[in-house]
C-alpha positions, 0 to 999 in steps of 0.5 A, a space after each residue: 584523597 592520598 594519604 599525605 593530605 590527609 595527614 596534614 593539617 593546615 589553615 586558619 585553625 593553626 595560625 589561631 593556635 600560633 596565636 593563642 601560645 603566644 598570648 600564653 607566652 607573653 602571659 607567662 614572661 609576666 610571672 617568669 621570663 625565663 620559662 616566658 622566653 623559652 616558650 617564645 623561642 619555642 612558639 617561634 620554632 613551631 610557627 616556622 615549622 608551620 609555614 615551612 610545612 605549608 609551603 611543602 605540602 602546596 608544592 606536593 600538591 601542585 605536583 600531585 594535580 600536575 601529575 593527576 592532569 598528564 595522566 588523565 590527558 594520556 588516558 584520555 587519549 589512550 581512551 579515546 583513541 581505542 572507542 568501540 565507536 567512532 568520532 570525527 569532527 569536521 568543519 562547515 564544508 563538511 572535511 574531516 578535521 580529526 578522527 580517532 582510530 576506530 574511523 580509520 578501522 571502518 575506512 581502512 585508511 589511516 588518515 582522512 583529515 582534509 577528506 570530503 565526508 561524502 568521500 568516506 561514506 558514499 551514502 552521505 552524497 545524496 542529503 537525508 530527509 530526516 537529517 537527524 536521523 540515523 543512517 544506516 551503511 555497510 561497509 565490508 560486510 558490517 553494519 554501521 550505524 551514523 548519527 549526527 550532531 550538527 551544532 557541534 559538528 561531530 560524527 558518531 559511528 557505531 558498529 550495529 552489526 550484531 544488533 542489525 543481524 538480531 533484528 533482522 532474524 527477529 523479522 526474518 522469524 515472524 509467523 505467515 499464514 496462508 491459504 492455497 486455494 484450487 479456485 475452479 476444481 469443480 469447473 476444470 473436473 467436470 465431465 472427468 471420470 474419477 481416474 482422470 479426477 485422480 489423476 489430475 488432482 496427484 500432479 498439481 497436490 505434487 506441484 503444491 507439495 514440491 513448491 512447499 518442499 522447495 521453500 520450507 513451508 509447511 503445507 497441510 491439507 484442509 479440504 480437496 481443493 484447499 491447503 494451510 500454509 505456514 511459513 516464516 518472512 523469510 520465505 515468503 520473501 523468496 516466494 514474492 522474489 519468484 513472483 508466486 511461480 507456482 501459479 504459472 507452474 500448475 496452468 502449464 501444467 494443465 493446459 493441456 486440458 479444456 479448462 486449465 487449472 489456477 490457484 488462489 493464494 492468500 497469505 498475510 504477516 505483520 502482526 503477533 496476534 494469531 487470529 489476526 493473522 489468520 483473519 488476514 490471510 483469509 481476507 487476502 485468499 477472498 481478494 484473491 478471488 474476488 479478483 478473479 483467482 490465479 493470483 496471489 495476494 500479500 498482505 503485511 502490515 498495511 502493504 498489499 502485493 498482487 502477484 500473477 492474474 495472467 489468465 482471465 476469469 471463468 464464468 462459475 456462477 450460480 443462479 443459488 448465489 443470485 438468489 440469495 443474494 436477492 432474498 437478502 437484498 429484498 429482506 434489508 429494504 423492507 427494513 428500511 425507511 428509504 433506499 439512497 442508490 450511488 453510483 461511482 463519480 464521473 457515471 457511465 451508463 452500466 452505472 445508471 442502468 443499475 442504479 435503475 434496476 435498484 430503483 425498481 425493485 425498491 419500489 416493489 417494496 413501497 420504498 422511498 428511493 432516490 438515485 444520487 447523481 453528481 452531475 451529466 457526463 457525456 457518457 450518459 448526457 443521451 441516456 439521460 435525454 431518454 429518460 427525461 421523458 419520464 418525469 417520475 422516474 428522472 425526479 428520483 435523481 437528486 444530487 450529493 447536497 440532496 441526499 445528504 438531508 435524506 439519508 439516515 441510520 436506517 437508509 439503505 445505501 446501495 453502492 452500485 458498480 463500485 466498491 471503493 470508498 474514494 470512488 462512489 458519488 459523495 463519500 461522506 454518505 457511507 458514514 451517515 448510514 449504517 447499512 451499506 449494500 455493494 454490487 460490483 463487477 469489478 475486481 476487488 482492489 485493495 481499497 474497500 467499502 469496510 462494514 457493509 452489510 450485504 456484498 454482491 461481488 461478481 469479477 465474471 459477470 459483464 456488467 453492474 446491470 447484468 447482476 441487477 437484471 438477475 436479482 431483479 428477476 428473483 427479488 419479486 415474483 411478478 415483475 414488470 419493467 417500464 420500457 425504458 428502465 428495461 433499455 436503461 439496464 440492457 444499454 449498461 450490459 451492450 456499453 460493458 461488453 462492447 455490443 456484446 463482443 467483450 466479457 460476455 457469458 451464457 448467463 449475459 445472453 440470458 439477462 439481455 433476453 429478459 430485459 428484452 422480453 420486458 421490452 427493452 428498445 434496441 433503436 433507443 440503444 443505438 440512439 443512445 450509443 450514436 456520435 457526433 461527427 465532431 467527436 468522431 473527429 476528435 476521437 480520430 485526432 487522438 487516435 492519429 498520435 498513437 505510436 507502438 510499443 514493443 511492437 504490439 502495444 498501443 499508447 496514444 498520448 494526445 497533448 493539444 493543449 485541449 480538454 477531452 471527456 473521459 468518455 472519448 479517451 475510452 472509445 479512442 482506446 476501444 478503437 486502437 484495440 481493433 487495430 491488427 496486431 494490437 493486444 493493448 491499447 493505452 490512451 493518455 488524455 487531459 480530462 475536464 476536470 483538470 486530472 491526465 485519465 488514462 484507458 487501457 484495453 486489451 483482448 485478454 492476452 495482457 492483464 491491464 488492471 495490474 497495469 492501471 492499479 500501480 498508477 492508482 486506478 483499477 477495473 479488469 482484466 481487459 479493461 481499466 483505467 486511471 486518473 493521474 496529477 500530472 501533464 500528458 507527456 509525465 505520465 506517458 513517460 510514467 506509463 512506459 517506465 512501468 510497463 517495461 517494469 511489469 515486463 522485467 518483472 513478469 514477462 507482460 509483452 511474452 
């Protein structure tokens, strides 16, 4: 408060003290009226002087506040006016009614009143979906930061460029860990003497070292055919930038010899325990190779990228892993109190056959076992037929509602040709047993069984029923097949591999030999495997609106307006595939269920699981499929968009 307020003082207390003189006043008149009188003239003096001062003092004030007012006004201007952020008011038609000047800073204008706000900052054209939210823009090179308040219709700008920058150096820094694994060493050197070994290990450790070299990566061996890698995100954006060319660059290398040499590569990031991040890049080399290897996979947070997988799958199995695997499997059943096998929705016949193969061995060990099955499928409804002569065996099927009051925490749960949860027959039973076994021939997708207790997971084998047929003969010294579960099991491998034409190794032949030798019918086989003429028809209808695609693939998208089974649309792209000139085919079709599946097929050139896993499927490398919401011509549309992607991206058509 200034001084001269302080120095006065004013208000009911001096009209009291005028008072109380002039009582005294009047009070001394009575005993002398001279002094009475001079004290009255006096008393009158002081109450002018009073009221005089009064008014002094509020017009002082009055000028003092008027003064105070202008110059908060001006600095307050002056303030506004000179923010480190911005402000802009704007009406309900979203123009620009005022600005202060560091807007017009940002913008590089001097005036925008009466301009569009989407014309000032181009990002607001296309609405929020968070409309609270900030938004974050550049504009010549610096980050800013936009935040709304909508009720008052203002607009808050604020440079962010320094924070951004922190930010992103902080992301850029985070710790990678990874694994580069030479997937088939063993495979690719035998029948090498140790100079031509030497030789061949010097030029792709150089291709590995120069790669580390190039994007600042720390490489340290651990084994012969195996190296640490640590990197920061910032490289390991480049490295996903080039599409892991390392990989493309030791095949090619190498591709001179009988078996060219591939690498695994499994990094993770996104997390601040080291462990963890060790655990995870681990994990991502064990998809990697579960995949079939010659590819890399990233994992970061809760994303997980594929990159590579353009060369197929060598067979490199050992009859060592089946065996264990077989003690093991034989070990959890005998431990049991029964044995549930599931398969995945909408079964086919390798399903079937294995979840057969799963049934006999249980009853080997005295077990109860039951197969769970959805429901007859046209893929299966003849192999079902067959077995419908064996009472026995055909009361072991029981539907999901069934198995449910039978499975408990000592069940054993064999999951049969698949390993994703969202995939098996009835999901809500791998939450009431505590032991999960998988046997799969797939490729490992990011989806997963979690806590099995048993994972028997073979990318090379043909067949679900090819794996059980090796078990089997391991899991038993004596064992002996019925004649139709030993068809059932050999009907899987002929169905998987295209009556041996696909996918089929040494160790295929060997399976079908026993299954046969154990009496297994090929006439039931090709019983099994005849069509109607009325779905060779149809399977010709679909066929008839195939059209081709970069000159050598095939996409039949058939929308008649009629349902066709899953089953029908995978033997029509089996069909295109035989057609001269074809490396893939894809048939896109209205399944019975209401869902667009899609079958997708080629002869190893093109790999169609990348392809089928971005659509929300998976499978192989040469076969695979997807089941999309949608209508036909959607994903037909969606199908081609994505193969020029990949194309774009990887040269998928090269």
């Amino acid at each position: 408060m200034p001084k001269f307020l302080v120095q006065r003082w004013h208000g009911m207390h001096i009209v009291w003290a005028l008072v109380l003189i002039f009582v005294l006043t009047v009070a001394l008149t009575w005993y002398q009226w001279v002094l009475g009188l001079l004290g009255l003239v006096l008393g009158g003096a002081v109450g002018v002087f009073g009221v005089l001062a009064e008014r002094a003092f509020r017009k002082d004030l009055n000028d003092y506040v008027l003064t105070l007012s202008h110059r908060i006004k001006n600095v307050g201007n002056e303030v506004i006016g000179q923010l480190s952020f911005g402000i802009i008011l704007y009406n309900e038609d979203k123009e620009i009614q005022w600005h202060n000047a560091f807007i017009a800073n940002v913008a590089g204008r001097p005036h925008m009143v009466g301009e569009q706000l989407s014309q000032v900052f181009p990002v607001l054209q296309q609405p929020p979906k968070d409309k609270d939210a900030p938004i974050e823009i550049t504009i010549g090179g610096r980050v800013y930061e936009l935040l709304f308040r909508h009720p008052e219709r203002v607009l808050y700008v604020r440079d962010v460029t320094e924070m951004w920058t922190l930010k992103k150096r902080y992301e850029d820094e985070k710790l990678v860990l990874g694994i580069v694994m030479m997937d088939n060493l063993e495979e690719v050197a035998q029948g090498m003497d140790e100079q031509q070994r030497a030789v061949m290990l010097s030029r792709v450790t150089g291709a590995i070292n120069e790669w580390a070299l190039k994007y600042g990566l720390f490489l340290r061996r651990l084994t012969s055919d195996r190296y640490m890698i640590i990197a920061n995100q910032a490289a390991l954006k480049q490295l996903e930038a080039t599409r892991f060319e390392l990989l493309d660059d030791v095949r090619e290398m190498t591709m001179d010899l009988k078996l060219p040499m591939t690498l695994s590569i499994g990094l993770a990031a996104g997390s601040d325990n080291i462990v963890q991040l060790g655990q995870l890049a681990q994990s991502s080399l064990d998809i990697a190779l579960g995949r079939g290897g010659d590819q890399a996979v990233v994992k970061i947070g809760q994303r997980q990228s594929f990159y590579g997988g353009k060369s197929n799958a060598v067979e490199k199995r050992t009859r060592v892993r089946a065996r264990v695997i077989a003690h093991a499997l034989r070990d959890l059943m005998r431990e049991s109190d029964n044995i549930v096998i599931m398969g995945h929705k909408m079964p086919d016949m390798d399903s079937v056959g294995a979840a057969i193969g799963v049934l006999k061995a249980a009853q080997l060990f005295g077990k109860e076992a039951f197969i769970v099955l959805e429901g007859i499928n046209p893929a299966i409804q003849k192999m079902m037929e067959l077995l419908k002569e064996d009472e026995k065996l055909y009361k072991r099927f029981i539907s999901p509602e069934q198995a449910m009051t039978l499975t408990g925490k000592r069940s054993l749960m064999v999951v049969v040709d698949t390993h994703r949860a969202t995939m098996v027959a009835e999901p809500r039973l791998l939450q009431l047993s505590e032991r999960i076994v998988i046997v799969d021939h797939h490729r490992r997708s990011e989806e997963f069984i979690e806590d099995a207790v048993l994972i028997y997971m073979e990318p090379y084998a043909s067949s679900t029923c090819e794996l059980v047929t090796e078990l089997l003969q391991y899991i038993h010294e004596r064992i002996v097949l019925d004649v139709r579960e030993a068809t059932a099991l050999l009907a899987g491998i002929t169905v998987d591999t295209k009556s041996f034409s696909f996918r089929t190794g040494s160790r295929t032949f060997e399976a079908a030999s026993f299954l046969r030798r154990s009496g297994a019918d090929s006439m039931l086989i090709q019983r099994m495997l005849k069509e109607d003429l009325d779905e060779y028809i149809r399977k010709a209808e679909i066929i008839r609106h195939a059209e081709l695609f970069r000159d050598n693939i095939a996409i039949a998208a058939y929308d008649a307006g009629k349902q066709v089974s899953q089953l029908l649309i995978a033997q029509a792209a089996d069909t295109l595939l035989n057609m001269t000139g074809i490396k893939a085919s894809f048939v896109v079709g209205l399944r019975t269920d209401g869902m667009v599946g899609i079958s997708a097929r080629s002869l190893g050139q093109i790999n169609v699981q990348v392809v089928m896993e971005r659509l929300g499927g998976g499978g192989h490398f040469t076969n695979a499929a997807a089941q999309v919401q949608g209508t036909v011509p959607e994903v037909a549309a969606k199908l081609k968009k994505l193969l020029k992607k990949i194309d774009e991206e990887e040269g998928l058509f090269e």
